[in-house]
N, C-alpha and C positions, 0 to 999 in steps of 0.2 A: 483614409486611415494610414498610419505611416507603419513603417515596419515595425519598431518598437510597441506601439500599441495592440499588433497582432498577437499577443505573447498568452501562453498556459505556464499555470504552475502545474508540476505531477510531486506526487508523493509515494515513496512505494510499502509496500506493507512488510510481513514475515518473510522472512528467508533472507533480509535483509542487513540483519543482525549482525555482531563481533564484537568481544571482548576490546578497551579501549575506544571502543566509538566516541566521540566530542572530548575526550581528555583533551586533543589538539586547539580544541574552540575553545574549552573552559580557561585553559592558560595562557590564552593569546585574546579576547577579549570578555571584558567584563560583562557585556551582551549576553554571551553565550553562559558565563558562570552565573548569574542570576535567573536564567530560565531553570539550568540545573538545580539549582538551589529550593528555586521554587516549589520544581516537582519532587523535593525529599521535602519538603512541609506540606504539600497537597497529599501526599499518599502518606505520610508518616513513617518512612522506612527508608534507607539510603538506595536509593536507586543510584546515584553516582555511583557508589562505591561496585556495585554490581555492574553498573555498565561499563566500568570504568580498569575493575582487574578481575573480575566474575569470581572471587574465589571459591565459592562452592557452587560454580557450572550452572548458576541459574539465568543466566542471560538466553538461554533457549525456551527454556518453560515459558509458553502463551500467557500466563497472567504478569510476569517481568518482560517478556519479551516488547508487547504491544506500548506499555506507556514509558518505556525506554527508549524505543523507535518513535513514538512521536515528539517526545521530546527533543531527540537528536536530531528531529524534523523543522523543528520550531526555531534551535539553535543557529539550525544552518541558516533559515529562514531570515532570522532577525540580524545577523551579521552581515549576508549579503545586503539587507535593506540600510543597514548602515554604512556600507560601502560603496552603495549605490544612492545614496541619498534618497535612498525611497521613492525615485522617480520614475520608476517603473508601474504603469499603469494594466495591470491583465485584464485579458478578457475573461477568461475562464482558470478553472483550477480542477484539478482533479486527482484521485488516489487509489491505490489499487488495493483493495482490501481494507484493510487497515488506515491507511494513506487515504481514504475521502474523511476518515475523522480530520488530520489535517488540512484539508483542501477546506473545508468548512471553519476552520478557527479561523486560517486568512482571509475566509470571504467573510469573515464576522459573525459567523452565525450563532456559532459557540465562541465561547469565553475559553483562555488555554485552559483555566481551571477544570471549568466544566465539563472539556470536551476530554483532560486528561483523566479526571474520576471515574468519565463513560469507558475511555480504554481499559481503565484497570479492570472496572469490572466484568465489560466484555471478554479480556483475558483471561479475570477468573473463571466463570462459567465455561468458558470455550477450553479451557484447560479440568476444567472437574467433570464436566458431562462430557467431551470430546471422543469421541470411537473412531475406529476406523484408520484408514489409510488415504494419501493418496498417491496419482499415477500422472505423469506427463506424456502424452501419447501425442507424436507426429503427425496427427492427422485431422481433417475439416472436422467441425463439430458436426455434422451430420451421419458421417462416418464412423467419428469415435461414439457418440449417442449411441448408434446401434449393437457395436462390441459392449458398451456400458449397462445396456441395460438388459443383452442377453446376460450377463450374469450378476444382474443385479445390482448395478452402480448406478451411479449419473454423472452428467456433465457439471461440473464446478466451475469451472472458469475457461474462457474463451480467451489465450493469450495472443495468436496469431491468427490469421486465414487457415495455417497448418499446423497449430498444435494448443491442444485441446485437454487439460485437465481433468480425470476422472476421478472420484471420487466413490467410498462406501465400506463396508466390512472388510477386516483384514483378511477373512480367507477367501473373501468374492475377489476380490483388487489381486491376491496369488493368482488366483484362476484365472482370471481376466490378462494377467503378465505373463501367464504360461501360454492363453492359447495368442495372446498378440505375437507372442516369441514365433509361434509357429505360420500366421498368416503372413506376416512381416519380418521375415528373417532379415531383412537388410537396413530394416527401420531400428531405431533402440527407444525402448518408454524409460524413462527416468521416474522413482519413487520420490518421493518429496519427506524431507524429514518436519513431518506439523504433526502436534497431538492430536490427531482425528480427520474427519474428513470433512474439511470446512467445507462453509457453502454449498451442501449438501443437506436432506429431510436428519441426514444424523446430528446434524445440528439445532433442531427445531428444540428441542427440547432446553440448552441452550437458550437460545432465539426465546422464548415462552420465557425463561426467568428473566434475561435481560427486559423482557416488555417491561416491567415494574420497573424499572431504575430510569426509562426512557420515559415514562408515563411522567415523572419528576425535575425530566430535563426544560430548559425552555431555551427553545429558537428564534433571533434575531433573523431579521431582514439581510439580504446577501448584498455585500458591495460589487460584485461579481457574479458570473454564471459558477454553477458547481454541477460539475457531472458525476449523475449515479451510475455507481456499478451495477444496480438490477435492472435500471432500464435502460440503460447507456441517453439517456435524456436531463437536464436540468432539472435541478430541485424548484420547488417552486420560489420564484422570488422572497416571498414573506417568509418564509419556513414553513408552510402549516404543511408540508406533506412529508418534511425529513423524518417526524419520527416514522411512519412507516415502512419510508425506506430503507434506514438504517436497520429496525427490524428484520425484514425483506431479504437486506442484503446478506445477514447470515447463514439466512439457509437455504438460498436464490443462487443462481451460477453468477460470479462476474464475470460481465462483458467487456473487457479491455477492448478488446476491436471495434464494436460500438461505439465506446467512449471516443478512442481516436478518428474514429469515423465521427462522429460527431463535430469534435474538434477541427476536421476539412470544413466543413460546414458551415461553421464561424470564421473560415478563412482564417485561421490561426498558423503563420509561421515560423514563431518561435519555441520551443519547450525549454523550462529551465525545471531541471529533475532534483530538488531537495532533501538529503539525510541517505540515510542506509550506506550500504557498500558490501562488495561482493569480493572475492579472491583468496588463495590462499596464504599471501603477503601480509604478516599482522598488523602493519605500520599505518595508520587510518592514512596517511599522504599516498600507499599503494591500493588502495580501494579502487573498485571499479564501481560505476554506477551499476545498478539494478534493472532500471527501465530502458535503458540506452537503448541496449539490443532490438526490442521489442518493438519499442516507439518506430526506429529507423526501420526496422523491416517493416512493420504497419502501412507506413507513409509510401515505401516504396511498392508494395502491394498495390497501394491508391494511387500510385502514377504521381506523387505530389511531394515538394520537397520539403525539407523542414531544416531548419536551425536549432541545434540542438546544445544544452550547456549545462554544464551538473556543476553543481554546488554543493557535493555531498562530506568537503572534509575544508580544513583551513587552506590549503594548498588551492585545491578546485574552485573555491567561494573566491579567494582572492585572481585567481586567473579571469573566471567567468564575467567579474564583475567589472574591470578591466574593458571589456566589451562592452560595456552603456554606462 
């Protein structure tokens, strides 16, 4: 197998947002303006126009936020594949949160249509039933588990070997940052600004209405591996077990570290990390990727190298792709 063919896509989820995201893709290729397009006649409301100069600050709200982001996912997606002449073969694809609805549209499984409808209304529910907080806490998930659920939280997301997302009630998640402050004086937890405490039981409720809109979905066979965030394991080939997972994964921890463990696995070399961006730079060409950090420290945890290549604005797509 040659290097090129070792290759993952990643997609990232929330937190991943910014006013202007794809303005730079809509006006520089027609690719990217027909996806956007699409998704203001799939949802019925200007999503450009929100993601575009946010004027009344809804680009953070979970039910805008999510089908915003994957669209700006799909954007990047289809411009690199046009730049690349689509001769990039993956093995796998994967998404952190939010980001396996995309991993699933390019492995075919859903349709953009279908898998954008599923976001929006993932969003809504997760933004109307939503509670809670959550906490990024420096330490193994074994570790942070036990501070979590002495006061009542849980483990949501597993981002590194050492830093472990917790989740649950706004005044448990105080208490939980008060007493970490004091066992850990030289560690810092970072709060996470999300409407509630995803992937957490506070989301079940959530999770239960979404089951109805997932009951109506249907999944296609995978041209690709797609790795789940519940189980950090592949979907099944045919789809008969996404919807569960997709279920699952909302109110199940993501395993990011699995998933890239996984990814060794398959002997995967390359990473090419699609859409989002991070910084306080407004200019989508100053964006940082999302998953960069994570990915790299992951791999280097594993002793294992990785090639790494974000594709997340016009600048980076045209860099990246330059390379194959």
């Amino acid at each position: 197998m040659s290097e090129i063919d070792k290759v993952m896509y990643v997609f990232p989820g929330q937190g991943s947002q910014y006013p202007g995201m794809g303005q730079d893709l809509y006006l520089g290729f027609a690719t990217a303006k027909e996806i956007f397009e699409q998704a203001n006649d799939i949802l019925n409301y200007d999503l450009v126009k929100i993601a575009f100069t946010d004027p009344n600050d809804q680009i953070g709200l979970t039910r805008y936020t999510q089908p915003i982001l994957l669209t700006h996912q799909m954007a990047c997606f289809r411009v690199f594949q046009e730049l690349t002449s689509s001769k990039i073969t993956p093995v796998l694809s994967a998404g952190h949160s939010l980001g396996e609805y995309t991993a699933l549209i390019v492995a075919g499984v859903l349709s953009f249509e279908d898998g954008l409808k599923l976001v929006s209304k993932r969003g809504e529910l997760m933004g109307e039933y939503g509670q809670g907080s959550m906490l990024a806490l420096p330490l193994m998930r074994d570790e942070a588990q036990l501070i979590a659920e002495n006061h009542g939280c849980q483990v949501a997301t597993m981002n590194l070997p050492q830093q472990t997302v917790v989740g649950g009630k706004d005044s448990d998640v105080e208490k939980l940052e008060s007493t970490f402050a004091e066992l850990y004086p030289r560690k810092r937890a970072v709060k996470l600004d999300t409407e509630g405490a995803f992937h957490t039981d506070l989301m079940k409720t959530a999770a239960l209405a979404f089951k109805e809109t997932l009951e109506g979905a249907s999944f296609a066979p995978s041209t690709m591996g797609v790795v789940s965030n519940f189980t950090a394991e592949l979907h099944a080939e045919d789809g008969s077990a996404t919807k569960n997972l997709l279920f699952e994964q909302l109110f199940k921890p993501v395993n990011w570290v699995g998933c890239l463990k996984t990814s060794v696995s398959f002997g995967i070399k390359t990473i090419i990390e699609f859409g989002g961006g991070i910084g306080k730079e407004p200019q989508p060409e100053n964006k940082r990727p999302n998953l960069e950090s994570i990915i790299k420290k992951n791999f280097r945890a594993l002793e294992c190298s990785i090639d790494y290549y974000p594709a997340i604005n016009l600048k980076t797509i045209e860099e990246s792709a330059q390379s194959f």
